[in-house]
C-alpha positions in Angstrom: 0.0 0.0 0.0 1.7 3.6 -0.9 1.9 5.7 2.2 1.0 9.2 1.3 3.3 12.0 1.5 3.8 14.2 4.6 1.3 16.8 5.1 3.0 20.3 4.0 1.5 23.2 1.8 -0.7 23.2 -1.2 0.2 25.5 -3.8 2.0 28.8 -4.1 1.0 31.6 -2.1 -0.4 34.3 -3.8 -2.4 32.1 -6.7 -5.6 33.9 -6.1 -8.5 31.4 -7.9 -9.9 34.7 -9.0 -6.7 36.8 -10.5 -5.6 36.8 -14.4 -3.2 33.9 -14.5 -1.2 32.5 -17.5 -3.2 30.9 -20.7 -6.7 32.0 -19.1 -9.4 31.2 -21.0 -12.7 33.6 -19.6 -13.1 35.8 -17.1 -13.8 35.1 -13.2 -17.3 35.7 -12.2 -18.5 36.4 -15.9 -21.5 38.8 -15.2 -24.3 37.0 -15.5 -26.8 37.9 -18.9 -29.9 36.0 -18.5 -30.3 34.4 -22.1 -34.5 34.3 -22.9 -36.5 31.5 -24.2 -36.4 33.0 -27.7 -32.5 33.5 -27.7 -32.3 29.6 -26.3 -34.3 28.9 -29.4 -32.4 30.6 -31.8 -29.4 29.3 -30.0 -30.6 26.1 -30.6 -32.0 26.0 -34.5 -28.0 27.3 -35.1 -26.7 24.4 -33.6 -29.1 21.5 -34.3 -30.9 22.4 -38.0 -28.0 24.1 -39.4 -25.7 21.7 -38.1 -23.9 24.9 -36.6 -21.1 24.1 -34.2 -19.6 26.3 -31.4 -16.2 27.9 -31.6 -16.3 27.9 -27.6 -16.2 24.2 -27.3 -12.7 22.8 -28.6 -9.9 20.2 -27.6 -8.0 22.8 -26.0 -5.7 20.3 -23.4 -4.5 21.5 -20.1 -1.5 23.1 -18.8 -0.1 22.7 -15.4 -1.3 26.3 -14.8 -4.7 25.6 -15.4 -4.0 23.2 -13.1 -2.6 25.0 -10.4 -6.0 27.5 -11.3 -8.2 24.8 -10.5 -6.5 23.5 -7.3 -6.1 27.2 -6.3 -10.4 27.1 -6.5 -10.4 23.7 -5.1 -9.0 25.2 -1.9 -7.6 21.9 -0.2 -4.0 20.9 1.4 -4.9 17.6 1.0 -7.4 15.4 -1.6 -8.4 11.5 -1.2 -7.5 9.9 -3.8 -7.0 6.1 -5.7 -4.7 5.6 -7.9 -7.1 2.9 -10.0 -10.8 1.7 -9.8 -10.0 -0.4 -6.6 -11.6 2.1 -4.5 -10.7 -0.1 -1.3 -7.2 1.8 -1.3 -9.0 5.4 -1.1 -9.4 4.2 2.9 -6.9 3.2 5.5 -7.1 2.5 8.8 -5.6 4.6 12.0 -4.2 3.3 14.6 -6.9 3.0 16.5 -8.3 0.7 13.7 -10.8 3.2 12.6 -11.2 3.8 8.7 -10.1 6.8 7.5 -9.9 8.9 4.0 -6.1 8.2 2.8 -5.0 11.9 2.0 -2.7 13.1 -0.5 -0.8 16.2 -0.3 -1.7 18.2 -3.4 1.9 19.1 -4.1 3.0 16.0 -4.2 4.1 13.1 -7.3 1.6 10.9 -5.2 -0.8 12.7 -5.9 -0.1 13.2 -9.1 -0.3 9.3 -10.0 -4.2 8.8 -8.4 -6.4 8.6 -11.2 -9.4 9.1 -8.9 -10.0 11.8 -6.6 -12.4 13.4 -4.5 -12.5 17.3 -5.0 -15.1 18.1 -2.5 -15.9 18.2 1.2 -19.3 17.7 2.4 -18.9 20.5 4.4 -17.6 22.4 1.4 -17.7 22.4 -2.3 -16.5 24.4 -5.3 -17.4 22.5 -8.1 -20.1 20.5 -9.5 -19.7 17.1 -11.2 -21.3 15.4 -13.8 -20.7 11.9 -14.9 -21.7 11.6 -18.9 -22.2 7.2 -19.2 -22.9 7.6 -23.2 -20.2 6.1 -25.2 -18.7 8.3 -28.1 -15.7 7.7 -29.8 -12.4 6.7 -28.9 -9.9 9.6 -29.3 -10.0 11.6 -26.3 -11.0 14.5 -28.1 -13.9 17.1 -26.9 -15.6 16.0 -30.6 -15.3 12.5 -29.7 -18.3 12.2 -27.1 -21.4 11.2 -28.1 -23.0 13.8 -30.7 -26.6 14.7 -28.4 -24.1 15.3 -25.2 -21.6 17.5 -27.8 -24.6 19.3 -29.4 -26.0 20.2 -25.8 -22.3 21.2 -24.1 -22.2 23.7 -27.5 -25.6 25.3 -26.8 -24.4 25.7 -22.9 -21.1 27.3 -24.3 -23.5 29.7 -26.3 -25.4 30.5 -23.4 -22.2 31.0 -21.4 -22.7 28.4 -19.2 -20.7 25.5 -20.2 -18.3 23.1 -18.0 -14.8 24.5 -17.3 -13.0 21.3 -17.8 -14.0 17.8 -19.8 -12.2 14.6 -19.5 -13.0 12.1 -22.6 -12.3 8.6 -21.8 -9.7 8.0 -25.1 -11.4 4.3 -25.3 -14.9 5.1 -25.5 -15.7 8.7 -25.3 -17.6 8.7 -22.2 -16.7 11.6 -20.4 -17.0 13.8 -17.5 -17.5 17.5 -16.5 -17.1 20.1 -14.2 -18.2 23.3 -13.4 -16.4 26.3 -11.0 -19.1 27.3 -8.8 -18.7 30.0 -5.6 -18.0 27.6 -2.6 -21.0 26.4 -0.6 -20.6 25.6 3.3 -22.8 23.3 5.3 -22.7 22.5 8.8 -21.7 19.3 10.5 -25.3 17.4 9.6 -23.7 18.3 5.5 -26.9 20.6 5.3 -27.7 23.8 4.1 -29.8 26.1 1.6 -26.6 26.3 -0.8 -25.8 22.4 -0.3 -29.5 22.0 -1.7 -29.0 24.0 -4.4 -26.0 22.6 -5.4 -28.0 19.3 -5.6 -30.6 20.8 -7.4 -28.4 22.2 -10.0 -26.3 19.0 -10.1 -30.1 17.0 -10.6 -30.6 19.6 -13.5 -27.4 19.3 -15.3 -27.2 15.8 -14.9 -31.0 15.0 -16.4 -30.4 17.9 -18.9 -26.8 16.5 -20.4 -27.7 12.6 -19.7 -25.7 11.6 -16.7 -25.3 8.9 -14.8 -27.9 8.8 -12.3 -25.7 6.1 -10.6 -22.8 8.6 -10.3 -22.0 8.8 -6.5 -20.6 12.5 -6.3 -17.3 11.1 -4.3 -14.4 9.7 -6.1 -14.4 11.1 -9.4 -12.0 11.0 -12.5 -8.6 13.4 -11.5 -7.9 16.5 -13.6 -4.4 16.5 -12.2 -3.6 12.9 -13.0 0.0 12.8 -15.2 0.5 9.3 -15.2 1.6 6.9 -18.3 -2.0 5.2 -18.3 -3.3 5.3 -21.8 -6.6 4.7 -20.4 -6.8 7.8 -18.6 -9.0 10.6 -19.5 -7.8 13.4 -21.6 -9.1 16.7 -19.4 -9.4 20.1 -22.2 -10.2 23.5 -20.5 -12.6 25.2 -21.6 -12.3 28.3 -19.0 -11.8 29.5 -15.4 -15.2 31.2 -15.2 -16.6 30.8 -11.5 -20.5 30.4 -11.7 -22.8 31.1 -9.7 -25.5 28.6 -9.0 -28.6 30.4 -8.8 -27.3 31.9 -12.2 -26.8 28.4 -13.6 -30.4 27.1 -12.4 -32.0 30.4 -13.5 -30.2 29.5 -17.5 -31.4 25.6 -17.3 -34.8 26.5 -16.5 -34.8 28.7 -19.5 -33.3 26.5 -21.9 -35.7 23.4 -20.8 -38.8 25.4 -20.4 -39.1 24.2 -16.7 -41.2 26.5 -14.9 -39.9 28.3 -11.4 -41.9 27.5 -8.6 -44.1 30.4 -7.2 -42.6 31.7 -4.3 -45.0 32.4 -1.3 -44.4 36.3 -0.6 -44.0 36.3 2.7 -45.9 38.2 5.4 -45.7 41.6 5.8 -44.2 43.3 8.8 -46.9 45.7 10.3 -45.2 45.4 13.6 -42.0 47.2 14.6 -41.4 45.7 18.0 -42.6 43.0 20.2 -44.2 45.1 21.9 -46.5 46.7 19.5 -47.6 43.2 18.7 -48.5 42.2 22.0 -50.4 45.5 22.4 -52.2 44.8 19.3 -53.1 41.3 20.2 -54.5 42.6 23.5 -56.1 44.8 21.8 -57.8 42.0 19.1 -58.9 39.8 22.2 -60.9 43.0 23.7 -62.5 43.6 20.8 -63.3 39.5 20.0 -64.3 39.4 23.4 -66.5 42.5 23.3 -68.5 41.0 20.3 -69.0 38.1 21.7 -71.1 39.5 24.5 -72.8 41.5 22.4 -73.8 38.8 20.4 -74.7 36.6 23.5 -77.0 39.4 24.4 -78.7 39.2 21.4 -79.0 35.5 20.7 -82.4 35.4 22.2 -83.6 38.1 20.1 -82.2 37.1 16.4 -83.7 34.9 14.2 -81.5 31.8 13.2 -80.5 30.9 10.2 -82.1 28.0 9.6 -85.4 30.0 10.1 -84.3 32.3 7.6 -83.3 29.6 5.1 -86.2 28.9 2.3 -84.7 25.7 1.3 -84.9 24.3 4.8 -87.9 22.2 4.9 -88.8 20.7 8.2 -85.4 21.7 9.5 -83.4 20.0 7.2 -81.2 21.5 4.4 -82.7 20.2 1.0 -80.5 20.2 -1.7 -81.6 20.2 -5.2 -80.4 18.4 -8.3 -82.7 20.6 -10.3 -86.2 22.0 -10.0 -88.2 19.6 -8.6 -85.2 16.9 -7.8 -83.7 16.9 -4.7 -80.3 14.9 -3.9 -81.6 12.8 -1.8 -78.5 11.2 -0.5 -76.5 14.1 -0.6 -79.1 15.8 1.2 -79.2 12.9 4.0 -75.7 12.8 4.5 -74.8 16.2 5.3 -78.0 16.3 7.7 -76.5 13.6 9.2 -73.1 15.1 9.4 -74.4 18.6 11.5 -76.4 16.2 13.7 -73.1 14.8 14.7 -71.9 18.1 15.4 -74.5 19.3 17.3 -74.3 16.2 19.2 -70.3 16.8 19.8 -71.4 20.6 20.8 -74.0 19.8 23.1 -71.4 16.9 24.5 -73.9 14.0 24.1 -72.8 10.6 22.8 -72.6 10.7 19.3 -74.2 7.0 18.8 -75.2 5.2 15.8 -79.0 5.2 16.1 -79.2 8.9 16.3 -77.5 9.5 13.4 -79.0 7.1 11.5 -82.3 8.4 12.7 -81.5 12.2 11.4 -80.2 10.4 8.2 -83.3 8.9 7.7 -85.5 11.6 8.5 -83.8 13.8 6.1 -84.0 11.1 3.3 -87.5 10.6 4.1 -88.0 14.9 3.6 -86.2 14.9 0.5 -87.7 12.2 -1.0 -91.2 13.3 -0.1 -90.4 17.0 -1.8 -88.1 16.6 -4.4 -89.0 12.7 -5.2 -89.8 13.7 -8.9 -91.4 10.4 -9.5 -88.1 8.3 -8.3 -89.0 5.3 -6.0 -87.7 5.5 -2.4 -84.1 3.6 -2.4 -83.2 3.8 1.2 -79.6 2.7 1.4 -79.5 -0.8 3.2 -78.6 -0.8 7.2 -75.2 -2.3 6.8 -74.6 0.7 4.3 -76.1 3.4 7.1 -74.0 2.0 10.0 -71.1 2.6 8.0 -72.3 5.9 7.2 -72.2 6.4 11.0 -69.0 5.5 11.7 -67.6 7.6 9.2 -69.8 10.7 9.9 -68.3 9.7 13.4 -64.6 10.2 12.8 -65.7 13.2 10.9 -66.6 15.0 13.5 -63.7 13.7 15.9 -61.1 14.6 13.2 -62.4 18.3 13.3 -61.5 20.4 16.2 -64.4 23.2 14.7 -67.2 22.4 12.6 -65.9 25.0 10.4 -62.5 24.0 9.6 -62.9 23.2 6.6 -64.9 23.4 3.7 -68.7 24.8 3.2 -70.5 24.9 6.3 -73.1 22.6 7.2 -76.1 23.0 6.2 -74.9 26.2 4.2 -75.0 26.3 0.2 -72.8 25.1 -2.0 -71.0 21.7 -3.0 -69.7 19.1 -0.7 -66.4 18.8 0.5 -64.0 16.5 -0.2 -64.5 14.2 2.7 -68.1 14.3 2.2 -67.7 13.5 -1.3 -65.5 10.4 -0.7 -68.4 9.7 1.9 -70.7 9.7 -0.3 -69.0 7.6 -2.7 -68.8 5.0 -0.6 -72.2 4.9 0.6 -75.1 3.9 -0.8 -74.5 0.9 -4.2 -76.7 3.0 -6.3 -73.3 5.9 -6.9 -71.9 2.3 -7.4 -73.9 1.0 -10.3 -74.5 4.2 -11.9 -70.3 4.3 -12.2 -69.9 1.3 -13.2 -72.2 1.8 -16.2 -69.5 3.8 -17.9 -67.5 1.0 -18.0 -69.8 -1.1 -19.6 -68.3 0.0 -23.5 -64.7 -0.6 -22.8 -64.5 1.0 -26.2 -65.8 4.7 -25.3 -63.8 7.4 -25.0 -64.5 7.6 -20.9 -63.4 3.6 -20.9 -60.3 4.6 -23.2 -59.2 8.3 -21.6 -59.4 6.7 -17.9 -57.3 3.0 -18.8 -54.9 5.3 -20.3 -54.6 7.5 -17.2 -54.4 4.5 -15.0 -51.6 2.7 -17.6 -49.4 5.8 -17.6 -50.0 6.3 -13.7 -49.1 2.6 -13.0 -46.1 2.6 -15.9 -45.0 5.7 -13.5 -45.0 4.3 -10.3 -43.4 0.9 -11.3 -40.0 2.8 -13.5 -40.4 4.9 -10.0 -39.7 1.8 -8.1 -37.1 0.6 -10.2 -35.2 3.7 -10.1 -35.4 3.6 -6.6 -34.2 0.3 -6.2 -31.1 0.6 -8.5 -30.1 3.3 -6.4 -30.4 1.4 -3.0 -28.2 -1.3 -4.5 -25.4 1.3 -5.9 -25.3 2.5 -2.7 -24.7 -0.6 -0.8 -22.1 -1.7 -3.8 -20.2 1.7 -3.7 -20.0 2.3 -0.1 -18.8 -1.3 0.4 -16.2 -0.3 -2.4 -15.2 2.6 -0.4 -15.2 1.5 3.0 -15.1 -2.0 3.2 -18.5 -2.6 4.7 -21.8 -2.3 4.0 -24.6 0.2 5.3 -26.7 -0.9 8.0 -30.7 -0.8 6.7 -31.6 1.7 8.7 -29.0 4.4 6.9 -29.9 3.3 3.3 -33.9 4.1 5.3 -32.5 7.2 6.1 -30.7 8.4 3.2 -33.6 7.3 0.9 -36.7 7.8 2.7 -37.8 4.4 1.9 -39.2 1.4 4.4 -37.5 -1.3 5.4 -39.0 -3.9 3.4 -38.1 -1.4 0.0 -34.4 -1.6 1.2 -34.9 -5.9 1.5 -36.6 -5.8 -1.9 -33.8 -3.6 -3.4 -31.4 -5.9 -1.6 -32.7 -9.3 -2.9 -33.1 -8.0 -6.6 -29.5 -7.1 -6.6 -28.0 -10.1 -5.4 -26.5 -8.6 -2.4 -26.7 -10.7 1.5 -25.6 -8.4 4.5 -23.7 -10.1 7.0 -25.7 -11.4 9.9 -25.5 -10.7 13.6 -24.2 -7.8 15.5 -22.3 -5.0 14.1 -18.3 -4.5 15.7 -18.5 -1.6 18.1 -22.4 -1.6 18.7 -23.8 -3.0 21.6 
């Protein structure tokens, strides 16, 4: 195993990553010029139907000062590094038998001879990396990757946006890319609002260009690699431009014709100390309280509403179909529904019988006003104690009968909860669906199997996705470290269950070791 070299300095002082240095190509924090959807457009009938290719984009190499640039932006003494794809050897252990990153002095020939290197901290980054899995041609020329990724790189170098440096594989032209960004810091939990950005833009770049949705964002192909290997990747700069990522996301959304989510403005101030506020409050619950005596003074004297309401036949709330039709379950239901709360008000038991009794009271009204020569189709019992139940948790689920929704007994359409009620009620809703399903050749029959084919075609590449992911994990942290994740971190890092991690486990072929973990108790 090579021993790294002692720890010392990184690079000369005074290489400021954003001062004019020797065979620059751009300039540092480019001022960003918001391209629109028409310029992208343009930009990209030029390049695609007139086969136009950018003059930005080349096989321009790398120098050792470009290199010194880039580790001057990188900003570390040290990197962790391997120098092949035995990603074992990135790790050593202390002496207290503990693995540990095996750290290379950026100075150093060591270095120099790792092929794969990790050039960010999760604590801090500077660049962004994107792994490009589509083979090209062998070469190790910019024009040698695969023609989609080339044609897209050439309309990000027209919009000023394109990657900084790109290593070709010389085999097969896969390649890989990386973009200057200004540093983002997290804390120790390797959170923060710039760390999800950076994700964000990483997600976009990466589905925009192709990447490999595998790619693990760790050990990544080295820029600064000088070896003898005629396998390794042939790095060309394109420029030292340091981008910022909000200016990046802002361009991609515009190029893709992804929409920005609406921003919630947030709430005005109208206080200009705590203690204006809790003046004002004081002042709110006076006034509340004020108006509710009032109106407890006059509750004796005002007519209620339900007197008031024309529609309200025998005290219940008839709602109406059209002239002369009343919905007679709907009607039943939501009669039901403000029995239970008055119930809940007046703290008496909210039992089956008495709703059921208002239910079928209100049935009975409806059907003897607004019958319009319909027999009477009283749901069956079974269906009514259901009903109960659910009207019920209804009214346990609600901490105010107004929470939500129309009032009871009010106009206007159901809510949601009284809808799916409804729906599962009574089998004539039932029948009278499943009539429309009776022509599996209509266009209902067609438009909703399509729906439910796309949904379920959705879910299941979902799931897949998912589970490829879980596995890479497992397979590249046991590359890296040694050992594989317990469950419970591939639960946490995926916000899956455990049984998705066993599933994702057994497709893949991979058994964890059983019994006890070293060092848990």
């Amino acid at each position: 195993m090579t021993i790294p070299d002692q720890t010392g300095s990184v690079v000369s002082q005074g290489l400021d990553p954003n001062g004019t240095v020797k065979n620059f190509r751009g300039t540092p924090h480019t001022a960003s010029s918001s391209m629109s959807t028409a310029t992208w457009g343009a930009a990209r009938r030029i390049a695609g139907t007139l086969g136009g290719r950018s003059t930005v984009l080349g096989s321009f190499g790398a120098s050792e000062t470009d290199r010194q640039h880039l580790l001057a932006h990188v900003g570390r003494k040290t990197l962790q590094g391997a120098v092949t794809r035995d990603f074992k050897t990135a790790w050593i252990k202390d002496a207290d038998g503990t693995t540990v990153p095996k750290l290379y002095r950026v100075e150093t020939d060591a270095m120099r001879r790792c092929q794969y290197v990790v050039l960010t901290h999760k604590q801090r980054a500077s660049v962004v990396v994107i792994d490009i899995d589509r083979r090209g041609h062998s070469g190790g020329r910019v024009e040698d990757i695969d023609s989609k990724v080339y044609d897209k790189l050439s309309l990000l170098a027209a919009g000023n946006i394109s990657p900084a440096w790109i290593g070709v594989n010389p085999i097969n032209g896969k390649c890989q890319l990386i973009w200057l960004i200004d540093p983002v810091y997290a804390d120790s939990r390797a959170d923060s609002a710039n760390i999800r950005l950076m994700k964000l833009v990483t997600t976009m770049l990466g589905d925009h260009l192709g990447g490999d949705a595998a790619f693990a964002h760790r050990l990544s192909r080295s820029p600064f690699y000088n070896g003898d290997d005629p396998t390794a990747y042939r790095w060309h700069v394109q420029h030292h431009r340091i981008d910022r990522l909000s200016h990046l996301r802002d361009e991609v959304r515009t190029l893709t014709g992804q929409p920005a989510p609406e921003r919630s403005t947030p709430a005005k101030q109208n206080f200009s100390s705590g203690r204006e506020l809790i003046n004002a409050v004081r002042s709110r619950r006076e006034q509340a309280q004020q108006a509710r005596d009032i109106l407890s003074s006059l509750e004796n004297d005002l007519p209620s509403a339900e007197v008031l309401d024309g529609d309200r036949i025998d005290g219940v709330k008839v709602l109406w179909i059209s002239e002369g039709r009343a919905a007679r379950d709907e009607t039943a239901f939501r009669h039901a529904l403000a029995t239970g709360h008055r119930l809940r008000e007046a703290g008496e038991r909210m039992t089956d019988a008495k709703i059921i009794d208002a239910y079928e009271r209100a049935y009975t009204v409806a059907q003897a006003v607004g019958a319009d020569n319909r027999e009477l189709e009283m749901p069956p019992m079974r269906d009514r104690q259901t009903m109960a139940r659910r009207v019920r948790g209804y009214v346990l689920g609600n901490k105010r009968p107004s929470s939500s929704g129309t009032p009871l007994g009010g106009a206007g359409s159901a809510t949601a909860r009284e809808r799916k009620a409804l729906a599962t009620m009574g089998r004539k809703g039932g029948q009278k669906a499943s009539e429309r399903w009776n022509d599996r050749n209509s266009n209902y029959a067609q438009a909703e199997t399509e729906k439910l084919a796309k949904a379920n075609l959705q879910r299941a590449t979902g799931g897949r996705v998912t589970a490829r992911r879980i596995a890479n994990y497992f397979d590249d942290t046991m590359l890296q470290t040694g050992s594989y994740p317990s469950i419970p971190d591939a639960m946490e890092e995926f916000g899956v269950s455990r049984p998705t991690v066993n599933r994702a486990l057994k497709k893949a072929g991979i058994s964890l070791p059983r019994g006890r973990r070293k060092g848990r108790k």
